[in-house]
C-alpha positions as CSV (number, residue, x, y, z in Angstrom):
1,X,0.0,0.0,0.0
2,X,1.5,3.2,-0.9
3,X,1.4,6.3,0.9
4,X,3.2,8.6,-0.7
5,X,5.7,8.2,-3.4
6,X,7.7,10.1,-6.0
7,X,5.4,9.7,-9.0
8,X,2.6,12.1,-9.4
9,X,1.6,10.7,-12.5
10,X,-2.2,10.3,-12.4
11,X,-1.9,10.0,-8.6
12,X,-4.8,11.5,-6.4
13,X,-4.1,11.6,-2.3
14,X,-7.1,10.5,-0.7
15,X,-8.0,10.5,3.4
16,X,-10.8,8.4,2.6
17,X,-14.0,6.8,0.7
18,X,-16.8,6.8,2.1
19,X,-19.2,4.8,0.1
20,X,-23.3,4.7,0.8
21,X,-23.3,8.4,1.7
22,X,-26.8,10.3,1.6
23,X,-25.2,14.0,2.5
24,X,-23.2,14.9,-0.6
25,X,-25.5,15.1,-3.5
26,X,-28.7,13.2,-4.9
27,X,-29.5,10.0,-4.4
28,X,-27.0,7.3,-3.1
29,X,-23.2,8.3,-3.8
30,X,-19.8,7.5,-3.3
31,X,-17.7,10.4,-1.9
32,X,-14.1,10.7,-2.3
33,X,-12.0,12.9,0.0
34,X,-8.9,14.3,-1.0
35,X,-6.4,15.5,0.9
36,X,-5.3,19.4,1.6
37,X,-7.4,22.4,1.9
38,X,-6.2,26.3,2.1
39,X,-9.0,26.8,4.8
40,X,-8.2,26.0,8.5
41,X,-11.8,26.8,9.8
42,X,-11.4,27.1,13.9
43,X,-15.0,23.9,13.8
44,X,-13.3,21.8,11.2
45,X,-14.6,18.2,11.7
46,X,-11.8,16.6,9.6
47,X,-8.3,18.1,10.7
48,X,-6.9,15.2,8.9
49,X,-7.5,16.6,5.8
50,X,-6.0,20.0,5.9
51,X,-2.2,19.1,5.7
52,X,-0.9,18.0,2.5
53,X,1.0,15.0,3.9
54,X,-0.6,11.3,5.4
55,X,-1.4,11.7,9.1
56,X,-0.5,8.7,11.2
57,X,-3.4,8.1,14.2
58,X,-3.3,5.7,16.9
59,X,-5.9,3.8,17.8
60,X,-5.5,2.8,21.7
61,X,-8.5,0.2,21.8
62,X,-6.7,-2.1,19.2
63,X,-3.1,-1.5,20.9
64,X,-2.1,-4.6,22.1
65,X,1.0,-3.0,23.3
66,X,3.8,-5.7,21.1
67,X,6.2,-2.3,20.1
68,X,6.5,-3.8,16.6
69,X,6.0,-0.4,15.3
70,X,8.8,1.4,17.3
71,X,11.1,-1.3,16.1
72,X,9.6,-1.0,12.6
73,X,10.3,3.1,12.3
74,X,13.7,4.1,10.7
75,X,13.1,7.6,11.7
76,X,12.6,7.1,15.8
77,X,9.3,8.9,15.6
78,X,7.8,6.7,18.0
79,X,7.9,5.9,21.3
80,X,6.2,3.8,23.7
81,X,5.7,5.2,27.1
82,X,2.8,4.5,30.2
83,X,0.2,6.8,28.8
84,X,0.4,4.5,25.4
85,X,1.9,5.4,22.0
86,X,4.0,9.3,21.2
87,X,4.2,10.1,18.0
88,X,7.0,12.9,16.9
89,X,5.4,14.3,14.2
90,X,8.4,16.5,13.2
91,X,10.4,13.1,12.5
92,X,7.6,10.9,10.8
93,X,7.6,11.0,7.1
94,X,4.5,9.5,6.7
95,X,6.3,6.4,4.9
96,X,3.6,4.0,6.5
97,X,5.7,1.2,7.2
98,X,4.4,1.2,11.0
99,X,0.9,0.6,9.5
100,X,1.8,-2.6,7.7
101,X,3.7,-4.4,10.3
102,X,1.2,-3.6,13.1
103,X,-0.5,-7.3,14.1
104,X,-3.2,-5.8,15.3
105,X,-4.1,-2.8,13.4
106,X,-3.8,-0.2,15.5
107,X,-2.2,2.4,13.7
108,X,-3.6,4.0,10.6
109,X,-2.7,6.6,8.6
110,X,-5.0,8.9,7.2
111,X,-4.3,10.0,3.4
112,X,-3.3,7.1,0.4
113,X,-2.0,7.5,-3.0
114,X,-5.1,5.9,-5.6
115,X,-3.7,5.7,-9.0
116,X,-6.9,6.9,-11.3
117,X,-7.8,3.5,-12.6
118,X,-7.6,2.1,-9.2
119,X,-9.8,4.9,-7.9
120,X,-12.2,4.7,-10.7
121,X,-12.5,0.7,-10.2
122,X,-13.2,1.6,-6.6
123,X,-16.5,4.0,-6.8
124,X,-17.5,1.8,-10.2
125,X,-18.5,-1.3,-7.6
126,X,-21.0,1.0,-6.8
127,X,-23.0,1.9,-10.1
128,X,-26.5,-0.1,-9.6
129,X,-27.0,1.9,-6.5
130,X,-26.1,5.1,-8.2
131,X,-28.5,3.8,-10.9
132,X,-31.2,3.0,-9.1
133,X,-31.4,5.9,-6.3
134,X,-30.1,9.0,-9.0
135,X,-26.9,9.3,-7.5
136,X,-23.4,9.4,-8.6
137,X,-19.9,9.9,-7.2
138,X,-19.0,13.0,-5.4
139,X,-15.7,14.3,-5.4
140,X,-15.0,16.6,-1.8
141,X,-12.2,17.0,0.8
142,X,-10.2,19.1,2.2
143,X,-10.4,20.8,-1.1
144,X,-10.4,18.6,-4.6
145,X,-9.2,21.7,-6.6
146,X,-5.5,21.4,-4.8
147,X,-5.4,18.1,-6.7
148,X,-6.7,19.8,-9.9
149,X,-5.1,17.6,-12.4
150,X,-6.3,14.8,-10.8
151,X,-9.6,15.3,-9.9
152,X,-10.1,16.4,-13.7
153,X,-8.7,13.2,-14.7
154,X,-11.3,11.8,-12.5
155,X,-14.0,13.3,-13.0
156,X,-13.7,12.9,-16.9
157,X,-13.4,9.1,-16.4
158,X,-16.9,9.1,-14.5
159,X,-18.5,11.0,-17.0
160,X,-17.1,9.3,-19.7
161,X,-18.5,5.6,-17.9
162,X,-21.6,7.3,-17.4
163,X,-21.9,8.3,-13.5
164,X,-23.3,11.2,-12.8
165,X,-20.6,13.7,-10.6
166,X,-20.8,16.1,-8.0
167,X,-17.5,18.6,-6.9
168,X,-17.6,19.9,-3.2
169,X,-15.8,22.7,-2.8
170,X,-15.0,25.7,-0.5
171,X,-14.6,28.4,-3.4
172,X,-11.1,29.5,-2.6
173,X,-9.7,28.3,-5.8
174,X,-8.3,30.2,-9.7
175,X,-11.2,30.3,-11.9
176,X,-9.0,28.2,-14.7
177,X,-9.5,25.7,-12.3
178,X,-13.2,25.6,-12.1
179,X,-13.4,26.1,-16.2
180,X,-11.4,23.2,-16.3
181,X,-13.2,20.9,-13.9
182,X,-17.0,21.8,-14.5
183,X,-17.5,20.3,-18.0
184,X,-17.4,17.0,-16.2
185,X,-19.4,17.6,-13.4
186,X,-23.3,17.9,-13.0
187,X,-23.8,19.1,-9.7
188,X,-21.4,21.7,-7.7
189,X,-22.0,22.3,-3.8
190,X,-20.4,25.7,-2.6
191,X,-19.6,26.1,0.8
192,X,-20.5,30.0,2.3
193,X,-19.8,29.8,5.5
194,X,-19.4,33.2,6.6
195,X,-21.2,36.4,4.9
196,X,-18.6,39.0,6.9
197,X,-15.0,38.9,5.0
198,X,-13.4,39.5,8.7
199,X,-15.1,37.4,10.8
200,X,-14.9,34.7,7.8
201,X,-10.8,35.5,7.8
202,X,-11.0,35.4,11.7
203,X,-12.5,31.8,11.3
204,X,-11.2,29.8,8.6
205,X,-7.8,31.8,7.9
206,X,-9.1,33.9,4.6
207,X,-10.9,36.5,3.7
208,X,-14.2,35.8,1.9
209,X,-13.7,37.8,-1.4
210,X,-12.5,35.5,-3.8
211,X,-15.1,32.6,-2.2
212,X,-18.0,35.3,-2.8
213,X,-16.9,36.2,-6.5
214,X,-16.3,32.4,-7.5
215,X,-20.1,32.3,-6.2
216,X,-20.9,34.5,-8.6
217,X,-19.3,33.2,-11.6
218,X,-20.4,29.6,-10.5
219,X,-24.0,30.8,-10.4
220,X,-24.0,31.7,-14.2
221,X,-21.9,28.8,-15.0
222,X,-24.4,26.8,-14.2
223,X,-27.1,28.2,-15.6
224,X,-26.0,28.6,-18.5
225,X,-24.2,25.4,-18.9
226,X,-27.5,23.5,-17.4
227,X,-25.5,22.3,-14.4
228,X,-27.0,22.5,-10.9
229,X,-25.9,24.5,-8.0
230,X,-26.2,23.8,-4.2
231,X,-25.1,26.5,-1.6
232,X,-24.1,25.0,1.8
233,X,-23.7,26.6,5.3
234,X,-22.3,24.7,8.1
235,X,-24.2,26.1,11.0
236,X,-21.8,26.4,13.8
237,X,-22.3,27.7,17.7
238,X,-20.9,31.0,18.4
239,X,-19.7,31.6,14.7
240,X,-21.8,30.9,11.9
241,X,-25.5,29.9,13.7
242,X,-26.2,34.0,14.1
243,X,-29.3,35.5,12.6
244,X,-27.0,38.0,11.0
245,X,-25.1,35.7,8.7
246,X,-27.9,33.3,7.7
247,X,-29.8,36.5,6.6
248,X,-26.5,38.1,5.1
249,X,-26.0,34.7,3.0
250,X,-29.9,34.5,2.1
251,X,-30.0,38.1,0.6
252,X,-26.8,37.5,-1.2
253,X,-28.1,34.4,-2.9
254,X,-31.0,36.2,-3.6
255,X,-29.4,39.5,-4.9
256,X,-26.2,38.2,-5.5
257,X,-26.3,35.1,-7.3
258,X,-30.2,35.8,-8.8
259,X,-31.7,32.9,-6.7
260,X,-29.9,30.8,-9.1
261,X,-29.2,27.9,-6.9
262,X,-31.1,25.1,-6.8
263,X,-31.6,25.1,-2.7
264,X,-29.4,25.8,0.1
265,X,-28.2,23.7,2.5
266,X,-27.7,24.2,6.5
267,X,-25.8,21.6,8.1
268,X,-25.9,21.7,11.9
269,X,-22.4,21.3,13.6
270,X,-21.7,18.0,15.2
271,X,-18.9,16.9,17.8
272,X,-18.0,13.9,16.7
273,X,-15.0,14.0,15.7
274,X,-13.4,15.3,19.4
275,X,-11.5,11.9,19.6
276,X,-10.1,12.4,15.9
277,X,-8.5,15.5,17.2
278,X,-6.8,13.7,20.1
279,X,-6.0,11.2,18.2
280,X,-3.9,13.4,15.8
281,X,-2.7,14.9,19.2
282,X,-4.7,18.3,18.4
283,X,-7.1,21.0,20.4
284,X,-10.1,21.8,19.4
285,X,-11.7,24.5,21.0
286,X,-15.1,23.7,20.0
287,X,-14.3,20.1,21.6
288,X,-16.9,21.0,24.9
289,X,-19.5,22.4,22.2
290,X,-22.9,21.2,22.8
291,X,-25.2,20.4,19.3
292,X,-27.9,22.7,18.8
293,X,-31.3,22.3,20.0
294,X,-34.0,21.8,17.2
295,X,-35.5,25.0,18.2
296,X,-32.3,26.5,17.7
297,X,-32.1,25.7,14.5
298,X,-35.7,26.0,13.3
299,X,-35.2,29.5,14.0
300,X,-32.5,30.0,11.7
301,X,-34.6,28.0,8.7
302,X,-37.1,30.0,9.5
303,X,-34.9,33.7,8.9
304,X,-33.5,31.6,5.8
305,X,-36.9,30.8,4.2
306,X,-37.7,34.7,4.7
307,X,-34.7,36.1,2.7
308,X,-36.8,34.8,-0.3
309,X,-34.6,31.7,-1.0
310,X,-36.7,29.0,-3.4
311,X,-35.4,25.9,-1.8
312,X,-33.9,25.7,1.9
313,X,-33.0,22.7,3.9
314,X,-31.6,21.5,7.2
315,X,-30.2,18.2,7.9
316,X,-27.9,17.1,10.6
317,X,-27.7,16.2,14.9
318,X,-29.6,18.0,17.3
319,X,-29.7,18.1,21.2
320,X,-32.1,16.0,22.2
321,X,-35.2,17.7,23.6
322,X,-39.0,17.8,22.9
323,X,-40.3,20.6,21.1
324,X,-43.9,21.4,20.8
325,X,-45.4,20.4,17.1
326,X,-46.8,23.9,16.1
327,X,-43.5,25.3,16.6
328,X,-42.6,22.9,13.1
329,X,-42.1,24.7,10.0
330,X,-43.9,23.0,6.6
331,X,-41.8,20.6,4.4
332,X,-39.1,20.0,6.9
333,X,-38.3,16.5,7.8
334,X,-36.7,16.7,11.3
335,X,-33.6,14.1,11.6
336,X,-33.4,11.8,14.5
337,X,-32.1,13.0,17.6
């Protein structure tokens, strides 16, 4: 299994395939996250994908302490100690060889190299589900347009077989890129996370101008190349979940992008991946976060739906709690708790 090597030759790095996924386009799909994103947004639920380099994790549940790995590494990046495994990530290069001598599978290393056959034989297993629910392959991350040469390759195979393609991506990318890309893909979700260009900066690292003007150019991409276009909005305690930014985003779709889009998502934040963070020996300062109550979030559909978007949806965990049934809005299917 390789890692990383010194071909880039129709090599994509990938953190992982998640297959029978309901969240990332129409229908049933296969989504394929690539590694590295110019974003470092402060609620990020997959840290792993934001360095450009395989992350090695340990996984203390499968440990069954034999130190084959510390023998195994060259570079003396590990170390066994009372409180379990160190890893010195200034010294490990990522090469993976821990991972394939451990017995018991308790390292693993997030980010492999697919070559684009591989890759495509890989989401292909998949094709009568795609088939039969109007779904596709979805190609996310991180942020797919850092591996643009790839990800073209990729996509252009899929549409070429036949499966219908979706590319998630936060709009911090050159414009050649997207004019590249978007010939070979049928459905493009745009993250906005943040309407205020500081407050996005002070969040994810970067100012919002160049995410806003892509929005812009996507929207008449796509309508005049019959593509479709869904906006998506992670809705995240003390930073994004504020009436002022929902209604900010909603007027600028409105205004901005001529309602264009074909609906616009809210995804409600979720804590799940604390234990990924300590895993990759990282804070997160959202880490004692709890998820938003229904309520909460209701509210925010509800200042959405008045900014005079067509089509607005919510999907994602809630804190459990019972909420009276008048207090629903119409044509919202509440998730389980």
């Amino acid at each position: 299994m390789v890692y990383l090597s010194e071909s880039k030759s129709k090599k994509g790095l990938v953190f992982e395939i998640q297959k029978m996924s309901t969240e990332d386009g129409p229908g049933i799909r296969t989504t394929v996250f690539m590694k590295h994103c110019p974003l470092k947004c402060v609620w990020c639920h997959n840290p792993e994908s934001i360095p450009k380099k395989p992350l090695l994790e340990w996984l203390s549940h499968k440990c069954i302490g034999c130190k084959t790995c510390v023998e195994t590494c060259k570079q003396g990046a590990l170390k066994f100690t009372e409180e379990g495994l160190l890893i010195n990530r200034e010294k490990c290069i990522s090469c993976g060889e821990c991972v394939e001598e451990c017995p018991s599978t308790a390292l693993h290393m997030f980010g492999k190299e697919w070559d684009l056959e591989d890759l495509f034989h890989e989401v292909d297993k998949d094709r009568v589900y795609y088939a039969k629910s109007g779904g596709g392959v979805t190609i996310s991350g991180g942020e797919p347009t850092l591996q643009s040469e790839f990800v073209y390759e990729f996509l252009r195979k899929c549409k070429d077989n036949g499966i219908n393609t979706a590319l998630d991506t936060c709009g911090y990318a050159r414009k050649e890129i997207y004019e590249k890309l978007l010939p070979y893909v049928d459905l493009i979700l745009l993250d906005i996370k943040e309407i205020d260009s500081e407050k996005h900066k002070e969040f994810t690292g970067v100012s919002n101008e160049k995410i806003l003007e892509n929005a812009k150019w996507l929207a008449k991409y796509a309508q005049q190349h019959d593509k479709k276009l869904w906006i998506r909005t992670p809705l995240i305690p003390n930073y994004t979940a504020t009436e002022e930014n929902i209604e900010g985003i909603g007027k600028f779709i409105v205004n901005e992008l001529d309602n264009i889009p074909e609906r616009w998502d809210l995804l409600t934040f979720n804590n799940l991946c604390a234990d990924k963070y300590e895993r990759l020996d990282l804070e997160w300062d959202l880490a004692g976060v709890p998820l938003m109550k229904e309520k909460e979030i209701l509210h925010l559909y509800e200042i959405a739906k008045k900014t005079g978007v067509k089509n607005v949806q919510w999907s994602g965990l809630t804190k459990s709690e019972k909420i009276d049934e008048s207090s629903k809005l119409d044509n919202i299917k509440l998730p389980s708790c």
